[in-house]
Structure formats: C-alpha cells, structure tokens
N, C-alpha and C positions, 0 to 999 in steps of 0.2 A: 504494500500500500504506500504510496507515494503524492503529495501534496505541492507542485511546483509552481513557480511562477516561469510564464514563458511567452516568446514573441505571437502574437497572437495571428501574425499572420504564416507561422510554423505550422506544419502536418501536426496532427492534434495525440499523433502518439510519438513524436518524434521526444528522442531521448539525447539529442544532439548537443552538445555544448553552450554550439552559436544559437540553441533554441530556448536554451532552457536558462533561464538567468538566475535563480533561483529554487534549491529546495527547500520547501518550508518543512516538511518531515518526510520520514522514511521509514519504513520498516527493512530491515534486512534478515538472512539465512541466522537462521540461532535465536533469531527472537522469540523473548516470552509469545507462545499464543493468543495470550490475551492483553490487552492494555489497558488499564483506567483511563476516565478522560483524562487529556494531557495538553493543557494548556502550550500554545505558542504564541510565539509574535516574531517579527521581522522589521525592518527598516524598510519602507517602503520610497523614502526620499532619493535613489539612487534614480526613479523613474515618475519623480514626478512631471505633471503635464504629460506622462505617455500613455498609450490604453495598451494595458498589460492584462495575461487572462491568467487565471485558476485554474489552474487545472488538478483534479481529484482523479487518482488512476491506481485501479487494482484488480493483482492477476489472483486467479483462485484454481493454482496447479497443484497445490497440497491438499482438497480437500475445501469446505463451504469456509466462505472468507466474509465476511459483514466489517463494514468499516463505514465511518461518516463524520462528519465535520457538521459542526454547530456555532451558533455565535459569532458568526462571523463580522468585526467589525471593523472599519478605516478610520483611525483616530488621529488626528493634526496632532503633535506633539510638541507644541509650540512655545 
C-alpha cells in the first residue's frame, strides 16, 4: 500500500522517479499485517501554485489487502 504525491499528468500507475515527487507512506515486505491508524503529514510548499495529485495505490498479491486514508486535510502553515 503506497500513498504518493505525483505529476498529474504521469500514467497513473507509473512508479517513475521523474513521476512520483513524493511518498507520503508505504508499506513494504516484512511489515506488520496490520497497522493502526497512523497519522502523516508532509511539506507541501515545494509545489505550491502547482496541481499535484494523490495518489492511493494497493496491490493484494498476499492475500485480501483493505487499506484507506481519512482526514485528509491542506493546512497553510503560516
């Protein structure tokens, strides 16, 4: 399960460098199964004024995978 920030006008599973300017989280090989929720945040000033997109992407090769994002909010930090 994987949470990234990317060019929005990138192929929408593209896992490319030049695409992906950002991961906001990940899951990798070894991880606990399950996760509580888990708070994130990021610096989103590196893009502002640009339209950057969300992208929420998960593969379910081991077995039924459930994953989601909540609460999403963009907060001036001013």
């Amino acid at each position: 399960y994987r949470v990234d920030l990317i060019d929005p006008q990138a192929e929408i599973h593209s896992v490319a460098a030049i695409d992906v300017y950002a991961t906001v989280f990940a899951t990798h090989a070894g991880d606990p199964t399950s996760v509580a929720p888990t708070p994130v945040a990021i610096d989103l000033s590196p893009w502002e004024g640009q339209t950057i997109r969300l992208r929420l992407a998960q593969v379910d090769n081991a077995g039924a995978l459930y994953g989601g994002v909540d609460d999403v909010r963009l907060e001036r930090a001013d």
